[in-house]
Gaussian input, Z-matrix of N, CA and C with variables (Angstrom, degrees):
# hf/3-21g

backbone

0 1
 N
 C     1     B1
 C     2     B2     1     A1
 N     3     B3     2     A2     1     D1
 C     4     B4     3     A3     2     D2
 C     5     B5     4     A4     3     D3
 N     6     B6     5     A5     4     D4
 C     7     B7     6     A6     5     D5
 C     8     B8     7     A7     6     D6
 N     9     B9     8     A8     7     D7
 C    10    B10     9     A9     8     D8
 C    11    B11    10    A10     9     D9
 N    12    B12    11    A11    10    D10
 C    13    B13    12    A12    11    D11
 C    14    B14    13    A13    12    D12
 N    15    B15    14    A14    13    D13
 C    16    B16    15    A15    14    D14
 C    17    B17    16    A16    15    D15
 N    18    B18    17    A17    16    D16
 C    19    B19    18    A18    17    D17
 C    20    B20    19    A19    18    D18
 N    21    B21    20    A20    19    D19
 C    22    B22    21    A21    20    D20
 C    23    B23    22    A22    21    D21
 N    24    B24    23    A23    22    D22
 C    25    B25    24    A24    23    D23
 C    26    B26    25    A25    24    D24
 N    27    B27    26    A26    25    D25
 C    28    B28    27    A27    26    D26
 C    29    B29    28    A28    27    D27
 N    30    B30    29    A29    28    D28
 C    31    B31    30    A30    29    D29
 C    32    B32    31    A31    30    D30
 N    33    B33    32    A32    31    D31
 C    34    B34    33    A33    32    D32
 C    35    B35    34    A34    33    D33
 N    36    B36    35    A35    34    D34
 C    37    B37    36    A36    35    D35
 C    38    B38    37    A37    36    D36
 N    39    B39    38    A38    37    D37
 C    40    B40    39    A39    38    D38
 C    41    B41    40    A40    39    D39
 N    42    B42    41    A41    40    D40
 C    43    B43    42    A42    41    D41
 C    44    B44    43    A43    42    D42
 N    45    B45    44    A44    43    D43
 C    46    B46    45    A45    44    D44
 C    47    B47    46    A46    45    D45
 N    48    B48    47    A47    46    D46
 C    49    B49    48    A48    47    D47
 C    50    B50    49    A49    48    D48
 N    51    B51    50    A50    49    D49
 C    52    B52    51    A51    50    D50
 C    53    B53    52    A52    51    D51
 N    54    B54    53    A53    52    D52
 C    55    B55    54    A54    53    D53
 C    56    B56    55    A55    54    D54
 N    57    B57    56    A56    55    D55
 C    58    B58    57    A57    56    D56
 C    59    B59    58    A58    57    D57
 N    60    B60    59    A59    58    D58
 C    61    B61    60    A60    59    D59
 C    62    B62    61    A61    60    D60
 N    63    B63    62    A62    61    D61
 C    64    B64    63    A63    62    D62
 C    65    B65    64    A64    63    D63
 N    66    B66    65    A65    64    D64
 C    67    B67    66    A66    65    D65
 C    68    B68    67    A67    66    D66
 N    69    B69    68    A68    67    D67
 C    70    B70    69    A69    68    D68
 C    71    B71    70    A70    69    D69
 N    72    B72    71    A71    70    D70
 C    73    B73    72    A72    71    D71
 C    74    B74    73    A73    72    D72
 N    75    B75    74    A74    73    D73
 C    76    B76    75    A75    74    D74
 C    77    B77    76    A76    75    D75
 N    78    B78    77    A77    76    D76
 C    79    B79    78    A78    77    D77
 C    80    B80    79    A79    78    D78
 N    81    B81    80    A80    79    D79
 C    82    B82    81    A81    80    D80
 C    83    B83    82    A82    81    D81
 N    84    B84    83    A83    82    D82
 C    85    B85    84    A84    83    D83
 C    86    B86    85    A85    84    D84
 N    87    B87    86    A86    85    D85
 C    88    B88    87    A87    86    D86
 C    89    B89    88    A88    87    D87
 N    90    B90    89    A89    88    D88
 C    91    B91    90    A90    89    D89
 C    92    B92    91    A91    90    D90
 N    93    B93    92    A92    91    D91
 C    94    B94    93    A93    92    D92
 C    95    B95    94    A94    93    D93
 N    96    B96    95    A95    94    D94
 C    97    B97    96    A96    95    D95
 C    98    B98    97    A97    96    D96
 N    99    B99    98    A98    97    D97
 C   100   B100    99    A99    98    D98
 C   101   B101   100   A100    99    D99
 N   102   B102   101   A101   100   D100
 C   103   B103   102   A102   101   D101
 C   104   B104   103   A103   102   D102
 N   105   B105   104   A104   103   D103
 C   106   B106   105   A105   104   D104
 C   107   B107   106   A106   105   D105
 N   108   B108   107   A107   106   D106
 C   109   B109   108   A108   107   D107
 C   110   B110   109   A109   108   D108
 N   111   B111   110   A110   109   D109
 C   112   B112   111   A111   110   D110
 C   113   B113   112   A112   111   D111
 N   114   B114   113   A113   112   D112
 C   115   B115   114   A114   113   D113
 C   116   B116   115   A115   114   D114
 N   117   B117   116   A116   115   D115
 C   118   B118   117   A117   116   D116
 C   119   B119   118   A118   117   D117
 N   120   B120   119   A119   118   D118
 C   121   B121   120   A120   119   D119
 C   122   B122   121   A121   120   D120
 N   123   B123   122   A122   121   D121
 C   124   B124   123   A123   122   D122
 C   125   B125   124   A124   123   D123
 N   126   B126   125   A125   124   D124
 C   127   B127   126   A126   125   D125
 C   128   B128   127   A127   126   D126
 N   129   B129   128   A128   127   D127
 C   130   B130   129   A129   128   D128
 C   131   B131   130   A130   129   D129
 N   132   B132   131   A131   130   D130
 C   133   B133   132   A132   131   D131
 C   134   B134   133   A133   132   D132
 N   135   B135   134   A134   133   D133
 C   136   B136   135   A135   134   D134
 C   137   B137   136   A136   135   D135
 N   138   B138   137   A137   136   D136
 C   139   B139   138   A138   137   D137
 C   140   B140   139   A139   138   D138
 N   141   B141   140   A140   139   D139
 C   142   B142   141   A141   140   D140
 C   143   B143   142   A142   141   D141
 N   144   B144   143   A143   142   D142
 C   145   B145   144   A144   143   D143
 C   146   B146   145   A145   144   D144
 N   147   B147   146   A146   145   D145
 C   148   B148   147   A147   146   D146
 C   149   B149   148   A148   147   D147
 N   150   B150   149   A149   148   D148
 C   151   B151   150   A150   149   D149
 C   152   B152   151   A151   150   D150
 N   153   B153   152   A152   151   D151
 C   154   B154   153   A153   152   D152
 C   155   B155   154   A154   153   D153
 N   156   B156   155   A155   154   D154
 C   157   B157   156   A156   155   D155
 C   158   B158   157   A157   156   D156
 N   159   B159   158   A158   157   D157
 C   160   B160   159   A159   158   D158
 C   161   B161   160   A160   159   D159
 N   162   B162   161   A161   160   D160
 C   163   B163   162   A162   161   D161
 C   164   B164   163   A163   162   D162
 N   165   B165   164   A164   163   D163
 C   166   B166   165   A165   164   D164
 C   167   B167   166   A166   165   D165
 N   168   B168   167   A167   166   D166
 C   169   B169   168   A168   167   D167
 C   170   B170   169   A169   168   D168
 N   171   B171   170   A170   169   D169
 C   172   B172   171   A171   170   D170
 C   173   B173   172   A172   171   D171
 N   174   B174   173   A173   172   D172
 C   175   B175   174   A174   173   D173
 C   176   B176   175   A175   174   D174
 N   177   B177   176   A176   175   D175
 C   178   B178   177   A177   176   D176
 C   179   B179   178   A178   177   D177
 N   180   B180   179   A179   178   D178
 C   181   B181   180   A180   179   D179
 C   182   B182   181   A181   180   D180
 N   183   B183   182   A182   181   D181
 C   184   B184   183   A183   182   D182
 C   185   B185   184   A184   183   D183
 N   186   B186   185   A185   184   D184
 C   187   B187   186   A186   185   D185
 C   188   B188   187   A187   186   D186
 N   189   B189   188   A188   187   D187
 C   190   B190   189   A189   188   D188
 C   191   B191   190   A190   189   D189
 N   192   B192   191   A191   190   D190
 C   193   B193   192   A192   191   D191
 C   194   B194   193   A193   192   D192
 N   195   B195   194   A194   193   D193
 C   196   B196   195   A195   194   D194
 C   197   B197   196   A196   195   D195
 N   198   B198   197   A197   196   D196
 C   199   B199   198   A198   197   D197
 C   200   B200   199   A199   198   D198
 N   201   B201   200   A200   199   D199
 C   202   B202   201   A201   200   D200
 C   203   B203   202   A202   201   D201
 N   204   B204   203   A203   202   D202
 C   205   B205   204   A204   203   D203
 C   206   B206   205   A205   204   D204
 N   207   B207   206   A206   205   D205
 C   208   B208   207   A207   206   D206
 C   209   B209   208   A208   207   D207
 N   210   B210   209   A209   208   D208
 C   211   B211   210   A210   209   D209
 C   212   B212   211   A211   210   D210
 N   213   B213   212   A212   211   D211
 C   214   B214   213   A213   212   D212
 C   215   B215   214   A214   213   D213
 N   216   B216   215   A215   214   D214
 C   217   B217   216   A216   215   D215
 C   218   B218   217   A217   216   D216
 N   219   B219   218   A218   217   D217
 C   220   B220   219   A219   218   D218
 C   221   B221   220   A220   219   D219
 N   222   B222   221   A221   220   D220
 C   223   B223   222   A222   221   D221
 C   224   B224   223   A223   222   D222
 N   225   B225   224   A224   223   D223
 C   226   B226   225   A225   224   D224
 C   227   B227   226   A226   225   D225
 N   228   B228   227   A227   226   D226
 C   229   B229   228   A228   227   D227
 C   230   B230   229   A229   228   D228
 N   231   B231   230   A230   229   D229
 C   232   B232   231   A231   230   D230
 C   233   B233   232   A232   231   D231
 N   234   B234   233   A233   232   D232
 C   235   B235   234   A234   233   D233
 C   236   B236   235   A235   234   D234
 N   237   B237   236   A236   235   D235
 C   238   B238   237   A237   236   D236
 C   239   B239   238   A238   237   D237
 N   240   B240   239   A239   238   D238
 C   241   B241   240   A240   239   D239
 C   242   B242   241   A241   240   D240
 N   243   B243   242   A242   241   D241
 C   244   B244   243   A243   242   D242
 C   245   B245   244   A244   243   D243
 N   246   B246   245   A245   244   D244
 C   247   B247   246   A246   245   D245
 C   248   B248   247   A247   246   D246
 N   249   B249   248   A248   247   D247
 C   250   B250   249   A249   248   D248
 C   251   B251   250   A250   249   D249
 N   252   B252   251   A251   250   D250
 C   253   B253   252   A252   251   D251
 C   254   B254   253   A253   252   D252
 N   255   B255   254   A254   253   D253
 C   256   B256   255   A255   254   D254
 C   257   B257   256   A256   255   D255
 N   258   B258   257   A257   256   D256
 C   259   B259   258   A258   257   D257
 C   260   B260   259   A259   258   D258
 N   261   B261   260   A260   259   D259
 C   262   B262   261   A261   260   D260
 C   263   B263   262   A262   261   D261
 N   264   B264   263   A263   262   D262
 C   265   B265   264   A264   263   D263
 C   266   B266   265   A265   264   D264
 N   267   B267   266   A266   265   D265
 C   268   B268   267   A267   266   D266
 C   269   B269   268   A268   267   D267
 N   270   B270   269   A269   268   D268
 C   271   B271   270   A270   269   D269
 C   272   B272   271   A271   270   D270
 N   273   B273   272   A272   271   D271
 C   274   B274   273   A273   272   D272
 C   275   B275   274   A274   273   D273
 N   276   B276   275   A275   274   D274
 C   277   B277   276   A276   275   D275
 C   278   B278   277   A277   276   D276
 N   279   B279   278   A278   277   D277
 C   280   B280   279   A279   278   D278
 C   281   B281   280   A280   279   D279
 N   282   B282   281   A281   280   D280
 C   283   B283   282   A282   281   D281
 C   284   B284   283   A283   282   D282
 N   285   B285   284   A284   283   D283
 C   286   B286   285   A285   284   D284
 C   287   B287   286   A286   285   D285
 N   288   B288   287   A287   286   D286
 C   289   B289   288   A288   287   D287
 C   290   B290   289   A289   288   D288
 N   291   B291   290   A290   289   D289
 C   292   B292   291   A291   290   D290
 C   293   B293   292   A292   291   D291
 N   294   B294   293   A293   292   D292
 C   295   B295   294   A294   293   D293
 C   296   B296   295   A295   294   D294
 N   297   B297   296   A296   295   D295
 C   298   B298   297   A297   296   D296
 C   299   B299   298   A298   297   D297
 N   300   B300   299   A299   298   D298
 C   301   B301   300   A300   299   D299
 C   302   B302   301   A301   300   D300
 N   303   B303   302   A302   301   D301
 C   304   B304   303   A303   302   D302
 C   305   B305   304   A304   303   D303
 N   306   B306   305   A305   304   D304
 C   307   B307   306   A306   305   D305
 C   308   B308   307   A307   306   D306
 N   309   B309   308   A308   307   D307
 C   310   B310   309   A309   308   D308
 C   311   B311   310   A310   309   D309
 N   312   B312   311   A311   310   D310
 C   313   B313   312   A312   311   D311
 C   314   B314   313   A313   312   D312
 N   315   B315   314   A314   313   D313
 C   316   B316   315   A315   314   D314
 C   317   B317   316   A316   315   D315
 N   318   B318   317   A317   316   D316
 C   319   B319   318   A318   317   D317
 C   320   B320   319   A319   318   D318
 N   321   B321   320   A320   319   D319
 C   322   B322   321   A321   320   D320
 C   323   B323   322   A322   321   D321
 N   324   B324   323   A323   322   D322
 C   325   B325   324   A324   323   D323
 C   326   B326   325   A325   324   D324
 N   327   B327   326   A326   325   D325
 C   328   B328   327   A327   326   D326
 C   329   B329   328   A328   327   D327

   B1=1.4553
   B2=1.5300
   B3=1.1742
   B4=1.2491
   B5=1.4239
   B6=1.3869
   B7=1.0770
   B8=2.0627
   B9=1.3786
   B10=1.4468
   B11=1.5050
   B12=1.7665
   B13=1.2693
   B14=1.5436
   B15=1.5152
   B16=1.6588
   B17=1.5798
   B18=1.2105
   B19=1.5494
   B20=1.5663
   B21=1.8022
   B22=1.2988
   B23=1.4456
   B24=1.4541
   B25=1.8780
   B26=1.3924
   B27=1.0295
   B28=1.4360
   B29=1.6843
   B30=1.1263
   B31=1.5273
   B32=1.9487
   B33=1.3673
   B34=1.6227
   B35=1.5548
   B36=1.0728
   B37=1.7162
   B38=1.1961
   B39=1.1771
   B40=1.8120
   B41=1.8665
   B42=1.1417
   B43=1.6900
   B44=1.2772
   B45=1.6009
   B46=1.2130
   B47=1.1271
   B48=1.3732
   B49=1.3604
   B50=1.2305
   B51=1.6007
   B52=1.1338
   B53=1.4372
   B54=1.5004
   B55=1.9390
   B56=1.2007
   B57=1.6981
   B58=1.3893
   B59=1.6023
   B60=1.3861
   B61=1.0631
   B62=1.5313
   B63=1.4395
   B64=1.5196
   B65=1.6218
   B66=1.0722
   B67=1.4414
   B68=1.7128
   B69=1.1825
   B70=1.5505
   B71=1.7488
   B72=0.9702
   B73=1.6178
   B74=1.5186
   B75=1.5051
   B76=1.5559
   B77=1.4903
   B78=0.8307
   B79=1.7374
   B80=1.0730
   B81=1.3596
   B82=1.2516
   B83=1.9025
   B84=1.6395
   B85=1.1611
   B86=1.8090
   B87=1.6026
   B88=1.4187
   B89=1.1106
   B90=1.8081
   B91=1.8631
   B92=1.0167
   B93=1.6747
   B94=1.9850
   B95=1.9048
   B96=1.3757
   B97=1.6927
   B98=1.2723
   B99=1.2887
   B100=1.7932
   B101=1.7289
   B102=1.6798
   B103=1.2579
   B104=1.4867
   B105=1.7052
   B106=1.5416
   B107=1.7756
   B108=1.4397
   B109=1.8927
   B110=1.9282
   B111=1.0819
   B112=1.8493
   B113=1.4880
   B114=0.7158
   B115=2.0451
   B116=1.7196
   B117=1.2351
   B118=1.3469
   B119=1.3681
   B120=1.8379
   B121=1.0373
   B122=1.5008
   B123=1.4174
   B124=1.4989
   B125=1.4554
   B126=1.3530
   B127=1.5729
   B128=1.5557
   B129=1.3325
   B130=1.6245
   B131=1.8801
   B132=1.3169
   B133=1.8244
   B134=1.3418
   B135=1.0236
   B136=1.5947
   B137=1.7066
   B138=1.2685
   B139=0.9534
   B140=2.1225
   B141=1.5426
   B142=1.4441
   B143=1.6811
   B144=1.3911
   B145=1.1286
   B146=1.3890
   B147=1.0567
   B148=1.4746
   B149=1.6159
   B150=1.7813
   B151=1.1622
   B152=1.5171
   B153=1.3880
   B154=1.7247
   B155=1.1010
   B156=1.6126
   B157=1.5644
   B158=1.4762
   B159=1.5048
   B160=1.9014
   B161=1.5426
   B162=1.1945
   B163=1.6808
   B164=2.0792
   B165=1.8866
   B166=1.4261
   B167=1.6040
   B168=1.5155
   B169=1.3268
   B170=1.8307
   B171=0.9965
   B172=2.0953
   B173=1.0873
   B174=1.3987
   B175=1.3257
   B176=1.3114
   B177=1.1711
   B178=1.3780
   B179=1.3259
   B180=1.8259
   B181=1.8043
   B182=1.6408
   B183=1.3302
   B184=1.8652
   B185=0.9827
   B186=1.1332
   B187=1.2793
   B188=2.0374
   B189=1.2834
   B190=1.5533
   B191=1.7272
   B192=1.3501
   B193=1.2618
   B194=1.2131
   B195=0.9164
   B196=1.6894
   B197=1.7248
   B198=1.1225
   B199=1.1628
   B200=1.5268
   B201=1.3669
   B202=1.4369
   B203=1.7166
   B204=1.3840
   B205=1.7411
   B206=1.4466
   B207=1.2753
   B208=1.7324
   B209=1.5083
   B210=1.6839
   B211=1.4659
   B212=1.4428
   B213=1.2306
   B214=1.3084
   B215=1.8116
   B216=1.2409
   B217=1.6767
   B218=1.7843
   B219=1.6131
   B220=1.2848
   B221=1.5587
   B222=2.0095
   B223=1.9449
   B224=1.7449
   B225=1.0340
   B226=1.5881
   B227=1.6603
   B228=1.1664
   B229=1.5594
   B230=1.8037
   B231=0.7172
   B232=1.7992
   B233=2.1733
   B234=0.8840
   B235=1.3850
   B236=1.6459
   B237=1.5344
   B238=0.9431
   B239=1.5838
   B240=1.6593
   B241=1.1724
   B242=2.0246
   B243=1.5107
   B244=1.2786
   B245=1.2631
   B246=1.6210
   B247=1.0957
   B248=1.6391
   B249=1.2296
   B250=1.2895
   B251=1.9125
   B252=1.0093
   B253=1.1570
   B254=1.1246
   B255=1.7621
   B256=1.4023
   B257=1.9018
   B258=0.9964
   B259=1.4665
   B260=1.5025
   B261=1.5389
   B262=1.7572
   B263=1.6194
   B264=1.6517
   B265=1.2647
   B266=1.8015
   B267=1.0092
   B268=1.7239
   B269=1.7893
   B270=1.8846
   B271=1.1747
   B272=1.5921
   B273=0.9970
   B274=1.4664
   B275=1.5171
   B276=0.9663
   B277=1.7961
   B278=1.5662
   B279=1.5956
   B280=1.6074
   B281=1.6953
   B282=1.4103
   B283=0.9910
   B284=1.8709
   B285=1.5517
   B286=1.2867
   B287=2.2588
   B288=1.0194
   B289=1.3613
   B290=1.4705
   B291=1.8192
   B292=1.4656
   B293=1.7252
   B294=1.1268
   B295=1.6880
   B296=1.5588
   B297=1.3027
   B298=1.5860
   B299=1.6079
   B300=1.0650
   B301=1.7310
   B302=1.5007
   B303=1.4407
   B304=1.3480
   B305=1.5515
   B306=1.5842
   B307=0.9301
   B308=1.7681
   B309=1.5442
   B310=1.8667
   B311=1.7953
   B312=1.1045
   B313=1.3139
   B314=1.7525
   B315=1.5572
   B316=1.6509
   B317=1.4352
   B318=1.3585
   B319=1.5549
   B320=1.5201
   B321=1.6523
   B322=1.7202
   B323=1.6293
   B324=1.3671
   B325=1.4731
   B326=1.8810
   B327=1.7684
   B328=1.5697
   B329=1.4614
   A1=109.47
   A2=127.56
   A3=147.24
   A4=134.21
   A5=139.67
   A6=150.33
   A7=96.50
   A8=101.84
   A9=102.91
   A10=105.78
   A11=103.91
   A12=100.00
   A13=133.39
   A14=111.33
   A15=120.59
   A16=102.15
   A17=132.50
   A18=91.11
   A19=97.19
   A20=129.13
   A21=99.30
   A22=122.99
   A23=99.52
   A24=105.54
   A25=106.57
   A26=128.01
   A27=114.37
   A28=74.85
   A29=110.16
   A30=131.48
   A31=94.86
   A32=95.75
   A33=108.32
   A34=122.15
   A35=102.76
   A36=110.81
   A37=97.83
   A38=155.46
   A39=140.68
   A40=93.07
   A41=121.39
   A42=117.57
   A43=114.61
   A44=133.06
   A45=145.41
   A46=112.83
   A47=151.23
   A48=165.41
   A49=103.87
   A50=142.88
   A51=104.29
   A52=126.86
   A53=118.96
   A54=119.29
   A55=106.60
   A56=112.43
   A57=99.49
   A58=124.75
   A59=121.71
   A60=136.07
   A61=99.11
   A62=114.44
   A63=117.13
   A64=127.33
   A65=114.90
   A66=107.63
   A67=122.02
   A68=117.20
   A69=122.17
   A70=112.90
   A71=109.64
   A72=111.56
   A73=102.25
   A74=108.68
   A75=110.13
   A76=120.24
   A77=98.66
   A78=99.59
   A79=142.62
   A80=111.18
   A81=106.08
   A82=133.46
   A83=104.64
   A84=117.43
   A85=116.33
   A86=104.50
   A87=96.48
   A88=122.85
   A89=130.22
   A90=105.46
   A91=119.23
   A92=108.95
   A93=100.54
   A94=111.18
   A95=98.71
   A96=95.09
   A97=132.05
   A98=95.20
   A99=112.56
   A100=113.57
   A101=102.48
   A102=89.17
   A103=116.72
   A104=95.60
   A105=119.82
   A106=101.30
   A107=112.71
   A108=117.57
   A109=86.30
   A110=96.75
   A111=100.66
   A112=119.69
   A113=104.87
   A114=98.14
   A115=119.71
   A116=92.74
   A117=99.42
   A118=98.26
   A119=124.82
   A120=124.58
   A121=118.84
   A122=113.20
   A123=135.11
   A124=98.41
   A125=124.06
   A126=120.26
   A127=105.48
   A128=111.64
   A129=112.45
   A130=93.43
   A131=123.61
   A132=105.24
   A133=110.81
   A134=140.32
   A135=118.77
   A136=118.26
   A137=105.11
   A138=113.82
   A139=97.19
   A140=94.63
   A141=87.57
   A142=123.26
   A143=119.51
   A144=135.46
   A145=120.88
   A146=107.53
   A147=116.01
   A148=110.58
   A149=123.29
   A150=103.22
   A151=135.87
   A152=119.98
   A153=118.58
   A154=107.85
   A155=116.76
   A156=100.94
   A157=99.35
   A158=119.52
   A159=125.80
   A160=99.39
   A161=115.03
   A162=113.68
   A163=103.70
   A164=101.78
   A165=97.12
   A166=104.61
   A167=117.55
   A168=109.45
   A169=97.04
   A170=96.27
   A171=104.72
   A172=115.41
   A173=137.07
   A174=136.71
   A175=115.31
   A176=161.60
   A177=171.60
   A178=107.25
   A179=115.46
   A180=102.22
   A181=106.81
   A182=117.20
   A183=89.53
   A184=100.91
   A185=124.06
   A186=118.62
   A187=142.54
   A188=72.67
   A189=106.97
   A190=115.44
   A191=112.03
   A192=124.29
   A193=117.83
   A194=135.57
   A195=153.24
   A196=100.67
   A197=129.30
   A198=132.40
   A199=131.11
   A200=93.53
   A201=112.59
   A202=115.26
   A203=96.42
   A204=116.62
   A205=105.68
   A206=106.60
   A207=108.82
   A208=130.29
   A209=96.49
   A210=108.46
   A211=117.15
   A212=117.14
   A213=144.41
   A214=126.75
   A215=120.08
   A216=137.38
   A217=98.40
   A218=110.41
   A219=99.14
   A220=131.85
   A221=87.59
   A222=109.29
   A223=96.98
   A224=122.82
   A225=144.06
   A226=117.00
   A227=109.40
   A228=86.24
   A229=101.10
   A230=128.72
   A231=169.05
   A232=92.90
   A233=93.72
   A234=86.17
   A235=109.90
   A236=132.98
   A237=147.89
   A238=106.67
   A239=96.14
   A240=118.98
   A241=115.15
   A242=112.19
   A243=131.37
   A244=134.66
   A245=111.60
   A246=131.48
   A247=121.10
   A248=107.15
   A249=132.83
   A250=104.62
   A251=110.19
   A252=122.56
   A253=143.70
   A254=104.26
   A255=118.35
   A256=98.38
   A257=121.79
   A258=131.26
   A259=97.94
   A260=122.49
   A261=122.23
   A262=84.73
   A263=124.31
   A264=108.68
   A265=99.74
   A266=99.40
   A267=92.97
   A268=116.36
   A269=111.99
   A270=118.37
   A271=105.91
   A272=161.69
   A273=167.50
   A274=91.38
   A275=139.72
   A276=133.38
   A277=124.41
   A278=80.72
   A279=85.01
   A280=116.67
   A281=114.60
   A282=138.94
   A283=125.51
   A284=95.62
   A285=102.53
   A286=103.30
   A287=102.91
   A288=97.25
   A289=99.53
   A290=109.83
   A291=94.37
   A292=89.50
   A293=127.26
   A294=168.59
   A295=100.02
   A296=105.44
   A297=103.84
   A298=106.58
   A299=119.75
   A300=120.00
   A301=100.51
   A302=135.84
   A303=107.17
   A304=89.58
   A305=140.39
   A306=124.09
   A307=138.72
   A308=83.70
   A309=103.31
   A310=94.37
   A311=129.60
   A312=120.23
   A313=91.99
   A314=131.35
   A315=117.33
   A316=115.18
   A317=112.10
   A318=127.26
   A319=96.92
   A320=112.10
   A321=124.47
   A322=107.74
   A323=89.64
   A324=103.40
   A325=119.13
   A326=106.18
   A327=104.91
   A328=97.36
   D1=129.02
   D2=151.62
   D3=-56.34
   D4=171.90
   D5=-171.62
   D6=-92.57
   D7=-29.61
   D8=-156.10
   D9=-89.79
   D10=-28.39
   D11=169.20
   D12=-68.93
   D13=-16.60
   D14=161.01
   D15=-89.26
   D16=-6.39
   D17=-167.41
   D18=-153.40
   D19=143.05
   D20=179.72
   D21=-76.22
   D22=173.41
   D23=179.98
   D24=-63.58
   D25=-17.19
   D26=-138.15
   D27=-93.04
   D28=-52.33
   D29=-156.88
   D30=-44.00
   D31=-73.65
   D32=160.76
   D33=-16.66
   D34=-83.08
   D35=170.02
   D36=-49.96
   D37=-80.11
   D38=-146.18
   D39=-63.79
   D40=-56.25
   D41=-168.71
   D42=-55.99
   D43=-51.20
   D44=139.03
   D45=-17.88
   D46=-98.74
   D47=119.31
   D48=20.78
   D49=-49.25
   D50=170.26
   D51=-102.17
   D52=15.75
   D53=141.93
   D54=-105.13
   D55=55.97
   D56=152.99
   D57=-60.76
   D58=-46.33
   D59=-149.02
   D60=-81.54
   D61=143.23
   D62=177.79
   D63=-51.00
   D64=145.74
   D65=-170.33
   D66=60.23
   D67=21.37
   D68=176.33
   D69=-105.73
   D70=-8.26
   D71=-178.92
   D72=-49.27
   D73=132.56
   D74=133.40
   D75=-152.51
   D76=127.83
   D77=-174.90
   D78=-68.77
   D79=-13.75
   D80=154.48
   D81=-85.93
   D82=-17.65
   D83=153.00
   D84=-53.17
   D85=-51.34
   D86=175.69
   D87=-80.66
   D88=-25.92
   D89=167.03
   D90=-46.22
   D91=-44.37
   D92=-170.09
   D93=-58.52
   D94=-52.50
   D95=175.84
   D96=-44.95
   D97=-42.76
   D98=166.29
   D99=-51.08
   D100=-43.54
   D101=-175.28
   D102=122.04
   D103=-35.53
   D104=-171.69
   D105=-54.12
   D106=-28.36
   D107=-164.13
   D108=-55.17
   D109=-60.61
   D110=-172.17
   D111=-68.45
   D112=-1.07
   D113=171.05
   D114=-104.54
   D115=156.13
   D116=-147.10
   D117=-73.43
   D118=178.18
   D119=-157.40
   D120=-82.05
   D121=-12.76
   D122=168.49
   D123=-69.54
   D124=-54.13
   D125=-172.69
   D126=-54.56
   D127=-56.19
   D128=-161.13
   D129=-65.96
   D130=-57.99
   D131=168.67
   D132=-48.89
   D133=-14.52
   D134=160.58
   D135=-85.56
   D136=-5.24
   D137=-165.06
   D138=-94.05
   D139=-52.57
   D140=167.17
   D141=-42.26
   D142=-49.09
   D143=-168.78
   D144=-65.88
   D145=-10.08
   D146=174.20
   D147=-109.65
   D148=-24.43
   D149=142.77
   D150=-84.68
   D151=0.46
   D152=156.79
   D153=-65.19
   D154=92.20
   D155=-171.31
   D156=-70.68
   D157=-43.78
   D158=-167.06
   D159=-49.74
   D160=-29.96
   D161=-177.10
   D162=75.28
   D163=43.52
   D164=179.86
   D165=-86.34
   D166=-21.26
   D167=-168.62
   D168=115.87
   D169=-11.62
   D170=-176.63
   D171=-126.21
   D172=148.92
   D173=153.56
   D174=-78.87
   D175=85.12
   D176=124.99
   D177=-1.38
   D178=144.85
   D179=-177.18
   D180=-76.24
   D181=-5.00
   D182=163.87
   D183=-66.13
   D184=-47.96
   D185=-166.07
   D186=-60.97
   D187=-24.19
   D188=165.61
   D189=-79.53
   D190=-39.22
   D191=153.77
   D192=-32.45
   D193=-66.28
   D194=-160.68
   D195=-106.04
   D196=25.94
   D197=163.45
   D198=-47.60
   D199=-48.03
   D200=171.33
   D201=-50.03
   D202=-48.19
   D203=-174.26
   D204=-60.15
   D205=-37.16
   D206=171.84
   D207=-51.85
   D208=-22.85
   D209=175.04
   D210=-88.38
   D211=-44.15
   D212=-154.42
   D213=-159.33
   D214=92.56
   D215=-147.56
   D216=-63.87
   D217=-10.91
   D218=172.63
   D219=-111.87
   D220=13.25
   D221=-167.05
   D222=-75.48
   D223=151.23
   D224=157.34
   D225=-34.30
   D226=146.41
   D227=170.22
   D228=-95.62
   D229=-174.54
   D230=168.07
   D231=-54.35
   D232=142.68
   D233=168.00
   D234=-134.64
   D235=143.47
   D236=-121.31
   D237=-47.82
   D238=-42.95
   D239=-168.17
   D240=-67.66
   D241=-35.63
   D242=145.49
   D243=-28.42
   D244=-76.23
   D245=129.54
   D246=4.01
   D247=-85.47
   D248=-177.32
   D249=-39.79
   D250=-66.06
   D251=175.08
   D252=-58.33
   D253=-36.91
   D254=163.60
   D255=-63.38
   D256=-64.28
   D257=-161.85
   D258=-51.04
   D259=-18.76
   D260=-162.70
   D261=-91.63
   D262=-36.25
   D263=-151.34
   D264=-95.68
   D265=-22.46
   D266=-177.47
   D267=-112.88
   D268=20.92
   D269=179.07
   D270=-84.81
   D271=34.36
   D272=-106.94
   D273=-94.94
   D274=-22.15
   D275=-177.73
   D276=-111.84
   D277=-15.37
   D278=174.02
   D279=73.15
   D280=31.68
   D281=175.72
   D282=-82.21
   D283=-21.49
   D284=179.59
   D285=94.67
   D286=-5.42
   D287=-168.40
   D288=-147.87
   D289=172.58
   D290=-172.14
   D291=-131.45
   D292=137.62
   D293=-175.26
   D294=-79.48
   D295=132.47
   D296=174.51
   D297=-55.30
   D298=-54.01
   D299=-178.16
   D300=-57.17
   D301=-17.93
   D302=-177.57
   D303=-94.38
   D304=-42.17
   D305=174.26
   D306=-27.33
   D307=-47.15
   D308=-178.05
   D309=-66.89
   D310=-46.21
   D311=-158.51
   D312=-85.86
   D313=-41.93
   D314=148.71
   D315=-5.06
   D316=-70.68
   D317=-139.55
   D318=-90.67
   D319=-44.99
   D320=158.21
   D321=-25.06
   D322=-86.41
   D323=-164.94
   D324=-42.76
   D325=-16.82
   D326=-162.94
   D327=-99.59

């Protein structure tokens, strides 16, 4: 499963495209663009699962790093400071990593 089969392209390219630029990420601006705000709660866990690339059950901050890439193989990654933030806003246990259930409530909350 793909990124394209949950979500349209078009949608992708505009959300991508518009944090191209360093230091512009925010995520909750980009679930809704993405599209991800409206799909159902099965979609967004498939949606996690395709960014766990290791397949641990977590998103990890490399992994969060390269977030962008999860959408789109030619998006930017996250830069440290990005990074940093996404992992502060959707770490809910304080585990250092983010949990499909903290993800869904991520994508909830934006």
């Amino acid at each position: 499963m793909s990124m394209t089969d949950l979500l349209s392209v078009e949608d992708i390219k505009k959300a991508v495209g518009a944090f191209a630029a360093a230091e512009s990420f925010d995520h909750k601006k980009f679930f809704q663009m993405v599209g991800l705000k409206k799909k159902s709660p099965e979609d967004v866990k498939k949606v996690f699962h395709i960014l766990d690339k290791d397949k641990s059950g977590f998103i990890e901050e490399e992994e969060l790093g390269s977030i962008l890439k999860g959408f789109s193989a030619d998006a930017r990654d996250l830069s440290a400071k990005e990074t940093k933030t996404l992992l502060a806003a959707g770490d809910k246990d304080g585990d250092g990593k983010i949990g499909v259930d903290e993800f869904s409530t991520l994508v909830a909350e934006s």
